[in-house]
N, C-alpha and C positions, 0 to 999 in steps of 0.2 A: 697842526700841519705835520703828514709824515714824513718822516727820516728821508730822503729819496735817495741817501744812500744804504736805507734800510730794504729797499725794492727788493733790490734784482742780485743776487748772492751765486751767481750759479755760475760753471762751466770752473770748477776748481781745476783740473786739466786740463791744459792746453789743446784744442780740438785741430784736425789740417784742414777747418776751414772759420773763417772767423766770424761772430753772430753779432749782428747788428739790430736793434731795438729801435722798433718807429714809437712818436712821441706819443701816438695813440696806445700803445703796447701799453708803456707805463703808466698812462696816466690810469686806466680801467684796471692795470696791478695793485695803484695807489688806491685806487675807488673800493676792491676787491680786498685790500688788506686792513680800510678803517671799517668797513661794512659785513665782513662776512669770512672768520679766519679760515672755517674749514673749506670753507669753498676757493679761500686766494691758495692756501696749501694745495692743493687738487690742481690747482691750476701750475704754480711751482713747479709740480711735480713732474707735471705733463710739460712745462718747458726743458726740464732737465733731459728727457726722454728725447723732446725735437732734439735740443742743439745735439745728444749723442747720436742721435738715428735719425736725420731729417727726411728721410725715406718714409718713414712711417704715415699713416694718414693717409689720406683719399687725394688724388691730382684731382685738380678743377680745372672747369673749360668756360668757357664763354668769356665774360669779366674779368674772373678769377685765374683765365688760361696763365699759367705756369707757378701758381700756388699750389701747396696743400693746407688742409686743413684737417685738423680735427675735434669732436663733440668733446666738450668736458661739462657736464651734468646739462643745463639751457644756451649754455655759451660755446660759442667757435671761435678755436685757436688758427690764425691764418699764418702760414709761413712761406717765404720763396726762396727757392734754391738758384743763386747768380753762379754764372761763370765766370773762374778765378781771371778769364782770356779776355771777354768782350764784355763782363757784367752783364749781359744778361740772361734772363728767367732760360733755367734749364728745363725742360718737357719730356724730355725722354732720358731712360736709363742710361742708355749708349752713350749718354754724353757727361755720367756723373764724374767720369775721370778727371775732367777744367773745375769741379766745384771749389768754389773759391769762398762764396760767402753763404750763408743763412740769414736771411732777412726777415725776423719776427714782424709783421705788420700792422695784427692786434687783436681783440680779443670781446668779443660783442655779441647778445642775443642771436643766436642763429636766424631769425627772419629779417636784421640787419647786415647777413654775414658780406653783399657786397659793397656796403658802405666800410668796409674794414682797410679797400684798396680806394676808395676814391680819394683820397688826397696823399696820395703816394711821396713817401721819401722825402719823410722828415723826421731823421735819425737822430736819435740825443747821443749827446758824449757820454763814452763807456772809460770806464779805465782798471785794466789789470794790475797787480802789483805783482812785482820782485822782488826777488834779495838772491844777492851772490855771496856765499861763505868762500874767503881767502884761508886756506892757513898757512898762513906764511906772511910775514910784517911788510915784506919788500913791493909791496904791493900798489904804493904811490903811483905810479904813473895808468896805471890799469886804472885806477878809480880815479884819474882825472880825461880820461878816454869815457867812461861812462858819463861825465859831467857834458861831454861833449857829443855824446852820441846823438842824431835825431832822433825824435821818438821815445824819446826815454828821460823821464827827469826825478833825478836824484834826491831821495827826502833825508838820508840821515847815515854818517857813519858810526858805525859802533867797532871801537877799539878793542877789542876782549883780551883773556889772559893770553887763550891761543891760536887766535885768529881775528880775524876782521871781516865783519858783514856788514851788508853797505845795501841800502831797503830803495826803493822806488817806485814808479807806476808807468808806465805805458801810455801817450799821449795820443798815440796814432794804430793804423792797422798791427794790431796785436800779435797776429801769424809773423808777416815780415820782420816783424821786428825782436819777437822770442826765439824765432825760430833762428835767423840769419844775421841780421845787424848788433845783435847784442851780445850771443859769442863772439863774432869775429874781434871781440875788442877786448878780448877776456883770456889769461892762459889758458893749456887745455887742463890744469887742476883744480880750475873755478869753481865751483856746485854752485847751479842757477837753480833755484825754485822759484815755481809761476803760482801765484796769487789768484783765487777765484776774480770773477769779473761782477765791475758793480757801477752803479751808477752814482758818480764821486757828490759829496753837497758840498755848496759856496764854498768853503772853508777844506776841502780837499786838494 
């Protein structure tokens, strides 16, 4: 059985809009990565490219109205761009300003490309990690603010000669919470580093 937290390794920077993996996505990544490396890399590759440019690829209509998609060798990558406002499917440019999320949908022979959206929106948990470097010892009450943060839970502190960093993951929407609720509870000498995003196993 594969890692399934060996899957999905990507978006090492934090994006301004947050991507979401339907269970179909991973599971034809898993199928893709015991079956056939160069072609699950190709595909990798071309996820790293959506989450940074989800513009790319061809808009669809009919079924598929407010996806893109595009060809990677027999297989079609489907993704949909939500409104960070109302969540839903953005269609036009004029409106990429509210984008909020990138919904990977999945990943399938292109003569099944609209069975990709027929059982829509069923997302697996993702989870980013952090670490905040303190240097400075006095730093107790800050890292009991983190223990308490939503959205964020705390796996380990590490004391050092000249500082303290203190590791974690990301339980929920990954934007709001790197971006907004996890400063606000940090001095401003904190260094936050954001963790590629992956899909955690049992034991995560």
């Amino acid at each position: 059985m594969t890692d399934a937290g060996e899957v999905i390794r990507l978006n090492a920077s934090l994006q301004e809009w947050d991507v979401v993996y339907d269970r179909d996505a991973v599971e034809a990544l898993q199928e893709l990565q015991q079956s056939s490396n160069e072609l699950y890399e190709n595909v990798r590759t071309t996820l790293q490219r959506v989450v940074a440019s989800p513009l790319m690829g061809n808009a669809k209509t009919g079924e598929l109205r407010g996806c893109r998609a595009t060809h990677i060798e027999h297989l079609v990558l489907v993704w949909e761009l939500r409104s960070e406002t109302t969540g839903n499917p953005i269609c036009r440019r004029g409106h990429l300003d509210s984008l909020g999320e990138v919904y990977v949908h999945g990943i399938k022979h292109h003569d099944q490309m609209t069975k990709i959206v027929s059982n829509r929106d069923q997302p697996v948990r993702t989870q980013r990690g952090w670490a905040v470097r303190f240097n400075r010892y006095d730093v107790q009450p800050a890292i009991n603010h983190l223990y308490e943060t939503d959205g964020v839970r705390v796996r380990n502190v590490d004391w050092r000669e000249k500082s303290v960093v203190v590791r974690g993951v990301v339980t929920e929407n990954s934007k709001t919470v790197l971006q907004k609720r996890l400063p606000e509870q940090l001095p401003t000498d904190a260094a936050i580093t954001v963790g590629e995003q992956r899909i955690p196993t049992e034991s995560s």
